[in-house]
KEDOKE-620611 format. One line per 4 residues: their letters; for each residue y, x negated, z negated of N, C-alpha, C. Coordinates in steps of 0.1 Angstrom, whole numbers. Layout:
<rs>
A> Y/X/Z/Y/X/Z/Y/X/Z  ...
</rs>
This chain:
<rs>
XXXX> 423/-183/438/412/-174/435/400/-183/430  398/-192/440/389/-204/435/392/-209/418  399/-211/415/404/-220/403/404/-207/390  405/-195/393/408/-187/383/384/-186/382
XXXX> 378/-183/393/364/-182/392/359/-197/383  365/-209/384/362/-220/377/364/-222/368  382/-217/363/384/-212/347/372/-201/340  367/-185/347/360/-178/340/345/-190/336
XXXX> 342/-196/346/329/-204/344/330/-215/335  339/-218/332/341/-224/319/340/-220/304  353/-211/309/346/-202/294/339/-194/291  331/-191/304/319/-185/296/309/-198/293
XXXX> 308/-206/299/297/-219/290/302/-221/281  314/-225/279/318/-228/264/313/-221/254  320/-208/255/314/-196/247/301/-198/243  292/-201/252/276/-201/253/272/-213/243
XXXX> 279/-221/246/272/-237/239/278/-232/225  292/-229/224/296/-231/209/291/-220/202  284/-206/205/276/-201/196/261/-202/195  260/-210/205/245/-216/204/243/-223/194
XXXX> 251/-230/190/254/-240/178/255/-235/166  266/-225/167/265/-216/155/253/-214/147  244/-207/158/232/-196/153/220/-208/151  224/-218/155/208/-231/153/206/-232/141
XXXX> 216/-231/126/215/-228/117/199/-216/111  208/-209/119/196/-199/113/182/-198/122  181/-205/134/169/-208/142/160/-215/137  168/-224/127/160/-235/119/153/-226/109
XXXX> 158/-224/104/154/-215/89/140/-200/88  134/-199/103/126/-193/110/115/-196/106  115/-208/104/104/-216/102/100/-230/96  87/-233/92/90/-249/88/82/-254/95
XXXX> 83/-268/95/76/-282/103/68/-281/91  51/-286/98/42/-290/93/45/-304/84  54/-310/85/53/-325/82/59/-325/64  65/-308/60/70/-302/45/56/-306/38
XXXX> 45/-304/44/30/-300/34/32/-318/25  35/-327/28/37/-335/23/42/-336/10  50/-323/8/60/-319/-6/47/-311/-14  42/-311/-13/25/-304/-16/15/-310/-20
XXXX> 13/-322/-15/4/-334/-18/-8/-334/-9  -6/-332/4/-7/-328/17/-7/-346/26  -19/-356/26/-15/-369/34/-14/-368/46  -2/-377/46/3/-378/59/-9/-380/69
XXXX> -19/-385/69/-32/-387/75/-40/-379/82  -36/-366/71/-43/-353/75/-32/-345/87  -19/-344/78/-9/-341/90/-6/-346/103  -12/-354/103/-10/-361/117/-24/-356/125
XXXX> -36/-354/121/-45/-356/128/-46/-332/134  -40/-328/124/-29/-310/125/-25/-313/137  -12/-323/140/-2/-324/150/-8/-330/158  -21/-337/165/-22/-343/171/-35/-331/182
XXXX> -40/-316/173/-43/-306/178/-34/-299/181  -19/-304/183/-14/-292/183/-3/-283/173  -6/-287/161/-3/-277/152/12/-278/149  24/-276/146/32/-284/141/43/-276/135
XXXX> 41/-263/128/44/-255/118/34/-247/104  43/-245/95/34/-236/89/28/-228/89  34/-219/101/27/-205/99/20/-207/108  18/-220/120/5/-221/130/-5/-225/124
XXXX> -3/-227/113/-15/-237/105/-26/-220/99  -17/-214/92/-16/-203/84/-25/-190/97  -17/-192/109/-23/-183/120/-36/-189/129  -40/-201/123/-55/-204/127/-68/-202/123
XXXX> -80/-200/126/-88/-197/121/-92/-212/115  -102/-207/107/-111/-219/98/-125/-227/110  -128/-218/119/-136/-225/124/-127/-228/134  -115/-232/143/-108/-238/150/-106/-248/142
XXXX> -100/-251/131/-99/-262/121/-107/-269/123  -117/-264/123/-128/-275/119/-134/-277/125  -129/-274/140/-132/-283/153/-124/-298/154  -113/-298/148/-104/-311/145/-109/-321/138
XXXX> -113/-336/147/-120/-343/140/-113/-349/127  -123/-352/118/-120/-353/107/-118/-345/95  -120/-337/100/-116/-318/88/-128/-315/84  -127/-312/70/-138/-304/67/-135/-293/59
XXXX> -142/-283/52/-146/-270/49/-131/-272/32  -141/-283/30/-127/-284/20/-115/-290/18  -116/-300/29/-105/-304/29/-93/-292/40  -98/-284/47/-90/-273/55/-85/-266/41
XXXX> -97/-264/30/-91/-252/20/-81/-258/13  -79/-270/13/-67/-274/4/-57/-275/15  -58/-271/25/-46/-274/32/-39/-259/36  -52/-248/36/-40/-236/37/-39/-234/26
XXXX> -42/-239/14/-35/-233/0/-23/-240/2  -16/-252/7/-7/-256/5/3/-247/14  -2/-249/24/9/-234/35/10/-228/33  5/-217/21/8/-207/17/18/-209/7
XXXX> 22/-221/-3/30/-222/-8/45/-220/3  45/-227/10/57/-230/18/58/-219/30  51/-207/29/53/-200/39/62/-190/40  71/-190/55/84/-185/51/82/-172/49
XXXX> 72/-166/56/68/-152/54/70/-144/45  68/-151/33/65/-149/14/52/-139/14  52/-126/8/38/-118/9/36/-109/20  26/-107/22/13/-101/31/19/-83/29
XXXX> 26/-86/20/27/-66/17/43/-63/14  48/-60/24/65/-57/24/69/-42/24  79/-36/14/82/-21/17/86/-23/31  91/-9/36/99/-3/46/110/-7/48
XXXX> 115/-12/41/132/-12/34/130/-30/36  124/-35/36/120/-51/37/116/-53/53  109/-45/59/109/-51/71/125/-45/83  130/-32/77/138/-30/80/149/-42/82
XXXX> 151/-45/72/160/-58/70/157/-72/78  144/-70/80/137/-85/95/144/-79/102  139/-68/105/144/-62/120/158/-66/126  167/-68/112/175/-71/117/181/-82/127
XXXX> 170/-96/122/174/-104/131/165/-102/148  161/-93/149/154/-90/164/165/-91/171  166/-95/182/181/-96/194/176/-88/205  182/-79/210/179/-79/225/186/-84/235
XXXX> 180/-88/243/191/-94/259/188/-85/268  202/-87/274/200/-77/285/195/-81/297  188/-64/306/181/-72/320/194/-72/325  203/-75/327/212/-74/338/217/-56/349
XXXX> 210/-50/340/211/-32/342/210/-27/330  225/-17/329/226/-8/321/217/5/324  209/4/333/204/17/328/189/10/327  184/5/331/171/-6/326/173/-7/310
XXXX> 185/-14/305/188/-16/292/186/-3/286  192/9/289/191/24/282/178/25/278  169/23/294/152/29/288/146/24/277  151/5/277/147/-2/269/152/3/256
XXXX> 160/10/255/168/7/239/177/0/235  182/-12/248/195/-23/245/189/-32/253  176/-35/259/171/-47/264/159/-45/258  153/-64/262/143/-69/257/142/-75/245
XXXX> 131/-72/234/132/-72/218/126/-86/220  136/-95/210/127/-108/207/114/-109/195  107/-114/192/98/-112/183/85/-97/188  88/-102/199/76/-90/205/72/-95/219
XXXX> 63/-86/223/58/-92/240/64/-82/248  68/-79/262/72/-73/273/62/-77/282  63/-65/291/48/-63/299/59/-63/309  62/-68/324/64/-58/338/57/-62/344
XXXX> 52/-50/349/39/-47/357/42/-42/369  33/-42/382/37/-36/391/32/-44/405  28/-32/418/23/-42/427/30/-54/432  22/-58/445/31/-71/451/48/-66/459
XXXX> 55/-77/450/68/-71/461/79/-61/453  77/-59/440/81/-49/433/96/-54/426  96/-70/428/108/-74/419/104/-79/405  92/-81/401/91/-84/386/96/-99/386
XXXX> 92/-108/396/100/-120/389/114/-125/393  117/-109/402/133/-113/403/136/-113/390  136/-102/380/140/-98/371/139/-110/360  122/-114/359/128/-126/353/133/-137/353
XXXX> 136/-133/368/147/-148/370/158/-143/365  164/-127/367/178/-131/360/177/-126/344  171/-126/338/164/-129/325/166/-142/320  162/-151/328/165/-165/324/181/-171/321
XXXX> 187/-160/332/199/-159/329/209/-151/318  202/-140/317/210/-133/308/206/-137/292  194/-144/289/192/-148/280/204/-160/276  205/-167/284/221/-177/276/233/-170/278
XXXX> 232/-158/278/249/-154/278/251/-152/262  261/-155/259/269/-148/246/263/-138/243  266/-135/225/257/-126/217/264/-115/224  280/-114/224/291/-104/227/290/-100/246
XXXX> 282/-105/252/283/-98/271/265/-95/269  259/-96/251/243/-90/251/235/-98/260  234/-111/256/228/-124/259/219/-127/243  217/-139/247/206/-143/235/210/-158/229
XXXX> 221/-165/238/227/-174/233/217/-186/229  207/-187/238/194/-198/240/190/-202/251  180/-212/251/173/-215/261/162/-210/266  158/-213/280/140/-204/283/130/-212/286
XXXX> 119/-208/284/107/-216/286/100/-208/299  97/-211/307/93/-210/322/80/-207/323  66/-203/319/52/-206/324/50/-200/336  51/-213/347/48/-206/359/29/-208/369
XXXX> 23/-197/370/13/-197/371/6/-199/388  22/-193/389/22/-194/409/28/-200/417  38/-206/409/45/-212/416/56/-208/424  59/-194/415/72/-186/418/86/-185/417
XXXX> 89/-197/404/103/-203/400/109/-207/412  120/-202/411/135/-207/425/144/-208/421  149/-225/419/159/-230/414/170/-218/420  173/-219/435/186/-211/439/183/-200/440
XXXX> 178/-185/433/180/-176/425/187/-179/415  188/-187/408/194/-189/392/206/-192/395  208/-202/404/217/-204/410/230/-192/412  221/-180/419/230/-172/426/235/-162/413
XXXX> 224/-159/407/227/-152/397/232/-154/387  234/-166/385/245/-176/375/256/-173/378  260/-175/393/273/-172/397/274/-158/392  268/-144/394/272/-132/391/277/-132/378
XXXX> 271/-139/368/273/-140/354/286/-147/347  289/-153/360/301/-168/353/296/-177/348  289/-183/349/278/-193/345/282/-205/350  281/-214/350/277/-227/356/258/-230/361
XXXX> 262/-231/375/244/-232/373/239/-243/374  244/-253/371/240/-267/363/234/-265/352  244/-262/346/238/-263/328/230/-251/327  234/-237/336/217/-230/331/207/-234/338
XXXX> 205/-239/349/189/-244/351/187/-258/341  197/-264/335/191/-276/324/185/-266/311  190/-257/310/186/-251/300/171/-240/301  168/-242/315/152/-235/315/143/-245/318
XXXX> 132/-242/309/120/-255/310/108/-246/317  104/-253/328/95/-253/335/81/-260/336  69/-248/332/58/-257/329/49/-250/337  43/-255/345/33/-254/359/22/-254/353
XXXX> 13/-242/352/-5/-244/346/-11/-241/362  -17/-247/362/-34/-245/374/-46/-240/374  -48/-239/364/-60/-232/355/-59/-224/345  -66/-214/343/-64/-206/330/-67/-216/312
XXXX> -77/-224/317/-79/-228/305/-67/-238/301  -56/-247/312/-41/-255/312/-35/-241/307  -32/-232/311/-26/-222/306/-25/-217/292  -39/-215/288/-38/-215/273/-35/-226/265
XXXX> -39/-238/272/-37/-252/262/-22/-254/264  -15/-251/271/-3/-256/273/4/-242/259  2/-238/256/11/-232/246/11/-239/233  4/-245/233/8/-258/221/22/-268/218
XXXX> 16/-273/230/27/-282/234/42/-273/238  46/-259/242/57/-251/241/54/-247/228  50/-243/219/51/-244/205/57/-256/198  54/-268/202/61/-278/192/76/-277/201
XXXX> 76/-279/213/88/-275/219/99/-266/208  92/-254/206/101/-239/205/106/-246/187  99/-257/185/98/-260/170/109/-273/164  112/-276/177/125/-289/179/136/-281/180
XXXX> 139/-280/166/152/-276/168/168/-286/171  165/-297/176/174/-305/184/174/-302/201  162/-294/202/158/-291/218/163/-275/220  164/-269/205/170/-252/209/182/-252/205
XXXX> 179/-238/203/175/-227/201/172/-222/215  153/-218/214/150/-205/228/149/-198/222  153/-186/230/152/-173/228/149/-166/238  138/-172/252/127/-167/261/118/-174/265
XXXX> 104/-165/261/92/-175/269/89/-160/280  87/-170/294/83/-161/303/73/-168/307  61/-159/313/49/-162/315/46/-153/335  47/-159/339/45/-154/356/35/-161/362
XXXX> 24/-156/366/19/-141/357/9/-145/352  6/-136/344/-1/-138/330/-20/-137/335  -23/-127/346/-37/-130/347/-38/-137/360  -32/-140/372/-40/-150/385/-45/-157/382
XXXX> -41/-165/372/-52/-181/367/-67/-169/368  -67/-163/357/-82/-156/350/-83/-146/361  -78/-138/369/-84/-134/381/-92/-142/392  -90/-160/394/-91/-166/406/-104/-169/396
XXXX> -104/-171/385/-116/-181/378/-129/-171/371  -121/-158/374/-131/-150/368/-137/-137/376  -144/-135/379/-148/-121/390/-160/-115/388  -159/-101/396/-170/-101/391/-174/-89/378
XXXX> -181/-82/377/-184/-75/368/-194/-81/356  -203/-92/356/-209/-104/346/-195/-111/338  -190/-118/351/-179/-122/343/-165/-114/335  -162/-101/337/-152/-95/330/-152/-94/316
XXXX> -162/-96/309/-162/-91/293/-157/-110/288  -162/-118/294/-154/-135/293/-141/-130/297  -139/-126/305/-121/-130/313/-114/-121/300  -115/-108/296/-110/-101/289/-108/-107/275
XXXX> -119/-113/275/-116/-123/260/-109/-130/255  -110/-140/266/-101/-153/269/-85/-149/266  -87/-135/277/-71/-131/280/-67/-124/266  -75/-124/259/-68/-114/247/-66/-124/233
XXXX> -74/-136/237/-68/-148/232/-54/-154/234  -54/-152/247/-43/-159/248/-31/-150/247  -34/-143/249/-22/-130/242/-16/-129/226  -27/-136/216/-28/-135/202/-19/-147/202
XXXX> -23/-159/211/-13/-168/210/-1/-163/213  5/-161/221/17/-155/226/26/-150/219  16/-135/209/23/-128/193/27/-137/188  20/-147/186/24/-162/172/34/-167/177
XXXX> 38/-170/185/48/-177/193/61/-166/188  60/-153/194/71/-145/193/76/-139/183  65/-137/175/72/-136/160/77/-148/146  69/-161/153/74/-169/144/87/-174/150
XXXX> 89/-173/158/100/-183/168/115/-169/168  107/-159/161/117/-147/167/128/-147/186  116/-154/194/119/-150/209/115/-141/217  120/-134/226/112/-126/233/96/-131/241
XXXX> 91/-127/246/82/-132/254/77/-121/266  77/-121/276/83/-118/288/67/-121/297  55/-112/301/49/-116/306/45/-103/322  43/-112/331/42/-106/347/29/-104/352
XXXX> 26/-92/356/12/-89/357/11/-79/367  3/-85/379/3/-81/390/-7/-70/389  -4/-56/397/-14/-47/399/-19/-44/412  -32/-39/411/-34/-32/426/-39/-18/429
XXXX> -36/-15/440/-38/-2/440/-52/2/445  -57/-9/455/-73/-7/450/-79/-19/445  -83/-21/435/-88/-36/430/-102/-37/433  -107/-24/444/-121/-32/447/-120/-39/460
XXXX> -110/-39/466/-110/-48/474/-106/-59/469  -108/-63/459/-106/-78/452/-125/-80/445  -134/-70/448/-146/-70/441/-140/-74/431  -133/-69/422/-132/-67/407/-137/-57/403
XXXX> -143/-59/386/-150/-42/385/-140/-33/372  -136/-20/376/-126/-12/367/-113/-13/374  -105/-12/366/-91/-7/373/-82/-26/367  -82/-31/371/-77/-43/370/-61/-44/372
X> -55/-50/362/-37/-54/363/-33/-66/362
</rs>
């Protein structure tokens, strides 16, 4: 019995690696490295000092504003303008204005993975859409980061058992990641839970403001394609940092800001990377016993 559960765990990793490999082909092709602007007449001097904020694709260059730019020492008004003229040559996007019938055909590469429930899956439509954000919400104790624990899992299963055939990216805000969940739930799947916990990256923020800065550095990550193909960023959870640092009815119109920044980042991530992104967001049932002001999640 033992030896036949060891055989299934085999080939299902196998399965997993060898069309992971497959599909890197076209994971690459998602997007470009900042270091093409070169083919543009783009100096290496300038590109480095891009990558050294942070930047390290085209379309993150393309999705920044002009006065973030030009907070980057060394940049100026015209030397930024010659540089998104050049990313717009090389952007994989092509134009700003697509028929019906054109975005139809993106759609196509959207994947869903499954939560590990067929009837979860039903509500969703097949799962969770990559190239978009996921909200679960819900008070304390509800199961939201069981689920993305086995999320973490069902995302490296095979295209064919409605997996995503990738790696995950972890933002953990609380300190809620449990290696042996994954563990256990590996086993349900036929997994090896070696190689899936090597395949989820785990990145601890402490503060809201680490939290936002840390999506850079998981952007050049999601952009190494020697390090993927991911196909989950989960975020657990998305406001405690900005609840503990923000309170208060003065402070809410800052916290909402911040947070809706960091959410813009998040889109950028999931549609250029075409991953899902998976974020946890605690509610309460009276939030004025947190002296919060409004209905808070």
């Amino acid at each position: 019995m033992m030896e036949q559960q060891a055989a299934r765990k085999q080939k299902s990793t196998t399965q997993v690696s060898k069309e992971v490999e497959v599909s890197s082909d076209v994971y690459a092709q998602s997007f470009r490295l900042i270091e093409d602007l070169q083919s543009v007449g783009i100096n290496m001097s300038d590109i480095k000092k891009l990558q050294e904020a942070g930047l390290v694709t085209i379309g993150g260059i393309l999705q920044c504003s002009t006065r973030d730019l030009l907070a980057i020492k060394g940049m100026s008004e015209a030397r930024i303008e010659k540089i998104k003229e050049a990313a717009k040559k090389l952007d994989c996007r092509g134009s700003a204005f697509k028929t019906g019938n054109e975005i139809k055909e993106r759609r196509k590469n959207v994947l869903k993975i499954t939560t590990g429930s067929n009837a979860l899956d039903k509500i969703l439509g097949g799962g969770i859409e990559t190239a978009s954000i996921t909200e679960l919400f819900g008070e304390f104790r509800t199961g939201k980061t069981q689920l993305s624990h086995t999320l973490c899992v069902t995302s490296q299963l095979s295209y064919s058992m409605k997996g995503g055939q990738g790696k995950v990216v972890y933002l953990d805000t609380e300190g809620n990641f449990r290696p042996e969940r994954i563990e256990a739930i590996a086993d349900r799947f036929g997994l090896d839970a070696d190689q899936t916990l090597d395949n989820i990256i785990i990145c601890r923020a402490f503060s809201h403001e680490e939290q936002m800065e840390i999506v850079k550095p998981i952007a050049a990550l999601l952009a190494d394609v020697d390090q993927g193909p991911f196909r989950l960023l989960i975020v657990d959870s998305i406001i405690a940092l900005f609840r503990v640092e923000f309170s208060g009815r003065g402070e809410l119109a800052e916290r909402q800001q911040k947070l809706g920044q960091h959410l813009s980042q998040l889109v950028r991530l999931a549609e250029e990377f075409n991953i899902a992104v998976v974020v946890v967001n605690q509610c309460m049932a009276d939030p004025g016993a947190m002296s919060m002001f409004g209905k808070d999640k």
